[in-house]
Structure formats: structure tokens, C-alpha cells
C-alpha positions as a printed Julia matrix, in Angstrom:
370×3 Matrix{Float64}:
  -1.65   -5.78  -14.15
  -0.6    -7.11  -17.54
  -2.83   -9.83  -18.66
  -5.81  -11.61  -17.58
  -4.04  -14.69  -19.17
  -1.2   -14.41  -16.63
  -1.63  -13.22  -13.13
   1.14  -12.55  -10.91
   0.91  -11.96   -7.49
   3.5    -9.57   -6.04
   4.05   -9.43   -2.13
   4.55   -6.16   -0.26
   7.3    -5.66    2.52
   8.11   -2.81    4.84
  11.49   -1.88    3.83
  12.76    0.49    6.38
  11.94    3.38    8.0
  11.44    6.33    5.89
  12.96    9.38    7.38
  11.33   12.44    5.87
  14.12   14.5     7.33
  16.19   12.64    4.96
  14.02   11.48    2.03
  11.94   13.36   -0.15
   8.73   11.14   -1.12
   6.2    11.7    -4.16
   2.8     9.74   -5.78
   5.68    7.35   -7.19
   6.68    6.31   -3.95
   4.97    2.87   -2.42
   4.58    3.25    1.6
   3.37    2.5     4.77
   1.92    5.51    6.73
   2.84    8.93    7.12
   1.29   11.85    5.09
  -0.66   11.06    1.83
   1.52   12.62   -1.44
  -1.11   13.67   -3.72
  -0.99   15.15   -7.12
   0.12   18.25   -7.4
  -2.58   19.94   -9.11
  -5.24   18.53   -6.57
  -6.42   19.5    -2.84
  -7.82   16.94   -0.74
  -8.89   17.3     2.99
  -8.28   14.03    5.26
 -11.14   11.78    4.83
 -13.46   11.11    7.78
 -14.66    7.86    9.43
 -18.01    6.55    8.32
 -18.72    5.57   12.08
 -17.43    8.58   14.03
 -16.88   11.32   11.43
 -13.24   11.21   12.9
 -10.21   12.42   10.34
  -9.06    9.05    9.22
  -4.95    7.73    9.44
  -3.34    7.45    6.02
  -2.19    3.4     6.17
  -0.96    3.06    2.35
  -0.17    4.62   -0.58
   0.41    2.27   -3.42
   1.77    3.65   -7.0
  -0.14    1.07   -9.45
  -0.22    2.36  -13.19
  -1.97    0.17  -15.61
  -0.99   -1.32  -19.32
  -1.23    0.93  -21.95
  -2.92    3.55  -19.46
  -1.62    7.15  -20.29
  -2.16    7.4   -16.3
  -0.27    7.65  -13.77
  -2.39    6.12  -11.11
  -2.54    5.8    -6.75
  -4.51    3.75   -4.5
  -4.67    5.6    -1.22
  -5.93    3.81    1.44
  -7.14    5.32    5.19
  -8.47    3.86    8.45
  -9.77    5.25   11.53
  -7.41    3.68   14.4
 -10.25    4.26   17.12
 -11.01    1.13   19.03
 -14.59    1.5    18.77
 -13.93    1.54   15.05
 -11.7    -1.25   14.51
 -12.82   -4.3    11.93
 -15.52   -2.06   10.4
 -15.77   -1.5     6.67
 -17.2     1.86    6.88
 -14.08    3.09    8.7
 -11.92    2.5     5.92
 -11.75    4.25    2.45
  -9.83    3.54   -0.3
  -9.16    6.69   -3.0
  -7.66    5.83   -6.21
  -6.4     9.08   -8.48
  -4.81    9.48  -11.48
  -3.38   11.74  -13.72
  -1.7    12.33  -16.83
   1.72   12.13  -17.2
   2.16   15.31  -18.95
  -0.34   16.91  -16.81
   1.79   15.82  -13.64
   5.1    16.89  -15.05
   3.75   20.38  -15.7
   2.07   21.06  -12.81
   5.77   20.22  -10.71
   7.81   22.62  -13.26
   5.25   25.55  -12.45
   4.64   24.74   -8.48
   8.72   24.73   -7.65
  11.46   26.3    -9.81
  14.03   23.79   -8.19
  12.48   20.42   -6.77
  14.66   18.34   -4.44
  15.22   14.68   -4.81
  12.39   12.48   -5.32
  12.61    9.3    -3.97
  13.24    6.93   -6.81
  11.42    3.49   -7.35
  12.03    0.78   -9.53
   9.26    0.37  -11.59
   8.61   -3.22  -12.25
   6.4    -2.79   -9.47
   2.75   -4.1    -9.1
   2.15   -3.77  -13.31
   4.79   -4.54  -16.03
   3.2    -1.35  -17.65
   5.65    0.82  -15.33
   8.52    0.28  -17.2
   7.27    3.0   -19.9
   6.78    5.71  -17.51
   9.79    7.73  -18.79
  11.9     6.94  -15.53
  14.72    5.51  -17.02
  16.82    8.14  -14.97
  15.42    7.53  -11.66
  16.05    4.03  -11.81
  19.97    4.37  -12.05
  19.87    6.04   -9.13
  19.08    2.78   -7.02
  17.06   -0.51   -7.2
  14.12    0.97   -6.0
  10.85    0.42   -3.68
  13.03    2.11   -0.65
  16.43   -0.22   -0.94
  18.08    2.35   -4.06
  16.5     5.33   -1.85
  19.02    8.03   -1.84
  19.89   10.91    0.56
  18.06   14.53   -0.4
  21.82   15.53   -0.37
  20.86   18.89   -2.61
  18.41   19.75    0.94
  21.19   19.16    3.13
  24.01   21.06    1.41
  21.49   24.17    0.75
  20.97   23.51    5.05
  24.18   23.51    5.61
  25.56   26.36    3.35
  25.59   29.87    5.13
  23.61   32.29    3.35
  24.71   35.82    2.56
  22.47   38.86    3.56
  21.39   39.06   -0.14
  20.73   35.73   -0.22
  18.12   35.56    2.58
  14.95   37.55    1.01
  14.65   35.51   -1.7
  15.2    31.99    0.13
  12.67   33.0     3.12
  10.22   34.32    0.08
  10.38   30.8    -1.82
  10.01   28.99    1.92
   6.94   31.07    3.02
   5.26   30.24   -0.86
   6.56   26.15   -0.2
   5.08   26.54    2.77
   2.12   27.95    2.34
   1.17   25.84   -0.66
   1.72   22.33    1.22
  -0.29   23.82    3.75
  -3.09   24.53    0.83
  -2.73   20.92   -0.55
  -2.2    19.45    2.43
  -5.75   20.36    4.03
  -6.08   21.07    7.66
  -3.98   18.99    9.91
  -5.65   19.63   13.2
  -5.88   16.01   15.45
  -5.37   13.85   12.19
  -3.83   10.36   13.16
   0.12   10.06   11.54
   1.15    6.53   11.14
   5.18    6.03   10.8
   6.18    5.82    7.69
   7.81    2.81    5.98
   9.07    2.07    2.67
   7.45   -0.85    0.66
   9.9    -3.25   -1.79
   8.26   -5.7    -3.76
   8.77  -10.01   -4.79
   6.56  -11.63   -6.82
   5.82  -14.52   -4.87
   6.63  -17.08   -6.84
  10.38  -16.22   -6.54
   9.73  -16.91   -2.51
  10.11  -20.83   -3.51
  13.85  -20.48   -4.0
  15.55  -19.53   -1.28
  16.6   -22.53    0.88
  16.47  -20.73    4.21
  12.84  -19.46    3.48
  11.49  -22.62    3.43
  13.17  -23.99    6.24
  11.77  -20.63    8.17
   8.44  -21.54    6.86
   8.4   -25.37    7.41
   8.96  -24.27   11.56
   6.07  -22.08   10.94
   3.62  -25.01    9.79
   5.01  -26.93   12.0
   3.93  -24.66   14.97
   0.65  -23.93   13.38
   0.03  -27.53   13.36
   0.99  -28.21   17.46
  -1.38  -25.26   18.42
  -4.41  -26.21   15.81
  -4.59  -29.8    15.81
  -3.99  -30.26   11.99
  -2.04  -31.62    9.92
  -1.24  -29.12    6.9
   1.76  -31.21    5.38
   5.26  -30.48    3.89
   5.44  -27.67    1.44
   6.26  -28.92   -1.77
   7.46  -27.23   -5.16
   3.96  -28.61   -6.78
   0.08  -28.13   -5.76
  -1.03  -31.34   -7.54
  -1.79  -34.17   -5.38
  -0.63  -32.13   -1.69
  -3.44  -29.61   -2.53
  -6.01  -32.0    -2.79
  -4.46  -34.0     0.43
  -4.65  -30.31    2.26
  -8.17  -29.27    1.12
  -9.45  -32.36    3.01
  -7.65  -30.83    6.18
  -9.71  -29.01    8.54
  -8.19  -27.14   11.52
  -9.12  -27.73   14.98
 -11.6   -24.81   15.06
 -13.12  -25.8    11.74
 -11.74  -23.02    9.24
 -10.43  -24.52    6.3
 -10.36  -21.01    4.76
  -8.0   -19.75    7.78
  -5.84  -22.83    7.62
  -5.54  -22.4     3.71
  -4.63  -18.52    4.03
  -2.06  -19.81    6.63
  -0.22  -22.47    4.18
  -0.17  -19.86    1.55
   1.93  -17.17    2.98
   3.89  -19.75    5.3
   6.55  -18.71    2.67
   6.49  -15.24    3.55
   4.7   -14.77    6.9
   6.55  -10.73    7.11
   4.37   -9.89    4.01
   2.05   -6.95    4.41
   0.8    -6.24    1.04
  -0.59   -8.75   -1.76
  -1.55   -6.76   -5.1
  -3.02   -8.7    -8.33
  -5.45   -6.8    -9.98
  -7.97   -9.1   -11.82
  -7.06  -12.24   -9.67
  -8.3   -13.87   -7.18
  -7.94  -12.88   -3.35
  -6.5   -14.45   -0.39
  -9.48  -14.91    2.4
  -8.54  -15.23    5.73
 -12.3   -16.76    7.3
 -14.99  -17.76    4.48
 -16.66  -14.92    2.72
 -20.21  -14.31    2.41
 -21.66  -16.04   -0.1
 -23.21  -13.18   -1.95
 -19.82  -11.27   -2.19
 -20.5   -10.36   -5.76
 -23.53   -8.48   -4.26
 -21.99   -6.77   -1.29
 -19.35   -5.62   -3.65
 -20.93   -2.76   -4.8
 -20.2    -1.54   -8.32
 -18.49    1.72   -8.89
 -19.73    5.05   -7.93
 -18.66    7.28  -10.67
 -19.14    5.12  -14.23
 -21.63    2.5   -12.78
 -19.55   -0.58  -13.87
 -18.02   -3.57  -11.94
 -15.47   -3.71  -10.04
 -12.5    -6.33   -9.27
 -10.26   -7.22   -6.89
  -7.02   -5.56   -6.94
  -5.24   -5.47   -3.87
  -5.17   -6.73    0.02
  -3.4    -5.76    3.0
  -2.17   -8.52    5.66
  -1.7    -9.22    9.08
   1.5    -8.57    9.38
   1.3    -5.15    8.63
  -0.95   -4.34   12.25
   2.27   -4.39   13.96
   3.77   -1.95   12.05
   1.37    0.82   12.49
   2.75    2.84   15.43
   1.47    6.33   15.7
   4.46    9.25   15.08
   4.11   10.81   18.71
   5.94    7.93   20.43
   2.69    6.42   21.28
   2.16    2.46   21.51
   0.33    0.26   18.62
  -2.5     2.22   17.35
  -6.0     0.6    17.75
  -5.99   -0.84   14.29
  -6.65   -4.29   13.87
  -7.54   -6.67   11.2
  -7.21   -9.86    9.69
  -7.09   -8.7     5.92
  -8.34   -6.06    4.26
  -9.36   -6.41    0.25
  -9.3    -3.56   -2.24
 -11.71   -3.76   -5.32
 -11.53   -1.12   -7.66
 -13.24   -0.31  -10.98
 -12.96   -2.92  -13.75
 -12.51    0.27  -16.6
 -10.3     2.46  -13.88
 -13.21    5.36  -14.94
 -11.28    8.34  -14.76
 -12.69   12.28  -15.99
  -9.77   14.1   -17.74
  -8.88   17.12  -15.84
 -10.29   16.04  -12.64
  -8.72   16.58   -9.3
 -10.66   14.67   -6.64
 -10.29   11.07   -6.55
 -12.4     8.15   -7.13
 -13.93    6.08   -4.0
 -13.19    2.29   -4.25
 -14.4    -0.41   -2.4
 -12.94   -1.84    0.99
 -13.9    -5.39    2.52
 -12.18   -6.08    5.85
 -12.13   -9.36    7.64
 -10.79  -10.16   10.99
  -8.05  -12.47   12.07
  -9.9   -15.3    13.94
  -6.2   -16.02   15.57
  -4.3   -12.83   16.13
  -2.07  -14.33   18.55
  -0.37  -16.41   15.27
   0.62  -13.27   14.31
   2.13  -11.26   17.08
């Protein structure tokens, strides 16, 4: 993010199916599912569940440079969607990679003589930095974050262009190489879990307090909440002081402030499934442990601290549908928070990514969600 002395807190939301037939992703695109885009000078296998040693599902990929970085930089997160595994921190991983810009841009001119289309994303995204990435052109081609997504209309005409006799040896040559090297990069794909993919867009959340509809949506919401827990949250109001101290003295019918807080807090936007804020402070849906500091454990590359950076919310389980037709995977959780190294430790020239720290919590009321 920008500044310690200013933390924003910018909501995730699925933004529409992402067709790879039709779109043509890259590590600048923000999504939901589908396959991991890595670098393109690195080669990663699928990562395996801590619990079962099962390939694990990609769930998020999340472009996230920081201020005055010369990165770029990914969070990649993965979960194993077995039902045995479901709510356990050791079946998720979080991989954060980064690269240099130059670095990136070679190793794209050398692996394909004419890329297609990249999907184009605003970048005023989760860190102001974004806006010096050089990507002044792929911004005019939309807004970005899925909605200014065009057609790969450069694959389709090639598709749909007969090709001469001539033509053919070199276009089945340059398919077989294509081919072969996503296959290289791409690891073995044998029984790994394929989530459907979905474009992310991005708020910052404290431009949810203006729309007039929204908060008549989210006043029904509390008001529901309310009938089924027994408590009375109160009216949202365009100021914390004085209704934040009347709610803090609120405790729900089960007894979880900490639930009923996290509830009042994204009444505004119940459809979000993302929450990024590097540096600040998370949402908890139950209360944490009380030596979280300690069961965060520092980073395994430099040694240092980490901080909280991101979370992923409830509303996102839905989502998470398995690309063979098959029903809502066996993923479930309440929240699950991201903390990543305080320095983003990096080695230049390195192609294998940096393991991050996951902390999942359950939702103690699922049904509010479904």
C-alpha cells in the first residue's frame, strides 16, 4: 500500500466470468480460480496439501505491486477442496513472486514473437504505486479489473482466417513450441482441482457509503441479522463516534461480539470476496487467539516479520465451482488472512516464489451467508 499514515481498504468483487476461450489473462490480471499465470521466466509445479499431499486448487491470484518497488509482484493463493481438509491452515498456501519489470518484459519478447491480447487492468488497484508501471496503453483499452476486458480479437481472426499450404508449417511449428512450453511452465496437470475462473474489480470501501440503494440493501441485512440473533446492532450511520461505542456494548445471542462486529462492517457490501490493506488491521470473523503475534510465524526466507496484507471472505465459498460441471467444491471457510513479509524479501534473479503465511477461521454461521 502507500502509507502507513493512511490505510485504505479496497474490497474485492467477482466481476464476471472469465472465458479463456475469449480472454487472454497474465500476472497483471486479479482473479478468482482457474490456472495460476506465473512469470514467464519461472516453472512451478502445483503445490500440495500439507494434510494429504494432494495437488492443491488455485483460489486467487492477486496483482499487488508495492511503492517505489522496482517489482512487479503476485500473491497466489491455493487450497485443497477435500472435505477432510476443509478449515485447516496447513491446506492452504499462499506464494508471493516478483519480478522485475525489465526482466518480465524481456523474457515475453524472447518466449513469443507475436503475443495476443493481454487482458488489461486498471491499475489503481490494491497500491497507488501501480500507476507507474508503464501501462498507460493498456489502460485506454478499458476501465479495468475485468469490466474494460476486451475480446482476444487478433486469436479469433488468425482462427478464423484460412491458411494457405505454405502457411501451415510454420503456424503448426510455432503451436507445437506454444504448446510445449505452457506445458513446461505449467507443471504436470494430472488430477489437479480447476476452480472457474472469475474476474476481480475493485472499490475502496469507503466509496460503499454513497450509494443510496446500498444502504437501504444493507439496512434489510442488519435488520435480518438482528431477528435471527437476538441483537440489536443499530442503524448504520455516516459516523463511528458515539454508535460504535453503543454497538461494542452489543453482544449477539450466541455471545460473539467479534462475529457480530465483522457482520456490521461489511453489511455495506455483503457480495465482497476480497479485503486487501497491507499494513492494516484485519477483519476477524470469531476472536483470535490471543498470542496471534506468536502463531504468526515470521518469514521463511529473510527471517523478519511479517504483516497482514490481505483476507478472503465468505462470500467468495459460493463462487468456487469446480470446471467439470461439478457442484460447490468442498471448500469452506469463514475468512482466510494473508500475512506476508514486512521487507517483501525478494533474491534478484530468482524464479521460485516466496511462502507466506495463511490463518483461516471458520464461519460460526454459514447459513447468513448462503
Amino acid at each position: 500500500m502507500s502509507s502507513a499514515t493512511q490505510e485504505v481498504t479496497l474490497i474485492g468483487l467477482c466481476d464476471g466470468e472469465l472465458d479463456s476461450k475469449r480472454y487472454k489473462t497474465s500476472y497483471l490480471t486479479n482473479k478468482v480460480g482457474g490456472q495460476p499465470d506465473w512469470w514467464p521466466v519461472a516453472s512451478r509445479p502445483p503445490p500440495r496439501c500439507g494434510r494429504c499431499g494432494a495437488p492443491l486448487a488455485h483460489v486467487v491470484q492477486v496483482y499487488c505491486p508495492l511503492e517505489a518497488s522496482p517489482y512487479h509482484r503476485n500473491l497466489h493463493l491455493f487450497a485443497c477442496p477435500g472435505a477432510e481438509c476443509s478449515g485447516r491452515a496447513d491446506c492452504w498456501r499462499a506464494l508471493r513472486s516478483q519480478c522485475l519489470e525489465a526482466q518480465a518484459a524481456a523474457a515475453q519478447t524472447s518466449s513469443r514473437p507475436a503475443p495476443a491480447q493481454e487482458a488489461p487492468l486498471s491499475v489503481t488497484d490494491w497500491c497507488e504505486a501501480a500507476d507507474d508501471w508503464g501501462m498507460e496503453a493498456e489502460e485506454e483499452q478499458g476501465d479495468g479489473w475485468g469490466g474494460g476486458v476486451k475480446e482476444d480479437s487478433q486469436v479469433q481472426e488468425e482462427t478464423a482466417a484460412p491458411q494457405t499450404e505454405a502457411d501451415s508449417p510454420a503456424v503448426s511449428e510455432t503451436d507445437v513450441s506454444s504448446r510445449l512450453q505452457e506445458l513446461r511452465l505449467g507443471g504436470s496437470q494430472e488430477d489437479v482441482p480447476v476452480f472457474c475462473p472469475f474476474f476481480i474489480s475493485v472499490v475502496e470501501e469507503s466509496d460503499l457509503c454513497g450509494d443510496e440503494g446500498e444502504l437501504e440493501h444493507a439496512q434489510e441485512l442488519l435488520r435480518e441479522y438482528e431477528r435471527r440473533e437476538g441483537v440489536a446492532v443499530g442503524e448504520l450511520e455516516g459516523g463511528e463516534a458515539g454508535g460504535e461505542e453503543k454497538y461494542e456494548k452489543t453482544r449477539a445471542r450466541h455471545g460473539d461480539a467479534v462475529f457480530s462486529r465483522f457482520m456490521k462492517r461489511i453489511s455495506l457490501c455483503p457480495q465482497q470476496i476480497l479485503r486487501y490493506c497491507r499494513g492494516g488491521k484485519p477483519l476477524f470473523i470469531s476472536e483470535p487467539p490471543s498470542n496471534l503475534a506468536q502463531v504468526v510465524s515470521a518469514c521463511g526466507s529473510c527471517g523478519g516479520s511479517r504483516t497482514f496484507e490481505l483476507q478472503l471472505m465468505p462470500a467468495l465459498v459460493s463462487l468456487l465451482r469446480g470446471t467439470d460441471g461439478s457442484a460447490e467444491a468442498e471448500l469452506e471457510f469463514g475468512t482466510v488472512l494473508v500475512y506476508t513479509c514486512s521487507n517483501s524479501c525478494w533474491t534478484a534473479g530468482s524464479d521460485s516464489p516466496v511462502e507466506e503465511f495463511c490463518f483461516v477461521q471458520m464461519d460460526p454461521d454459514q447459513q447468513l451467508f448462503n
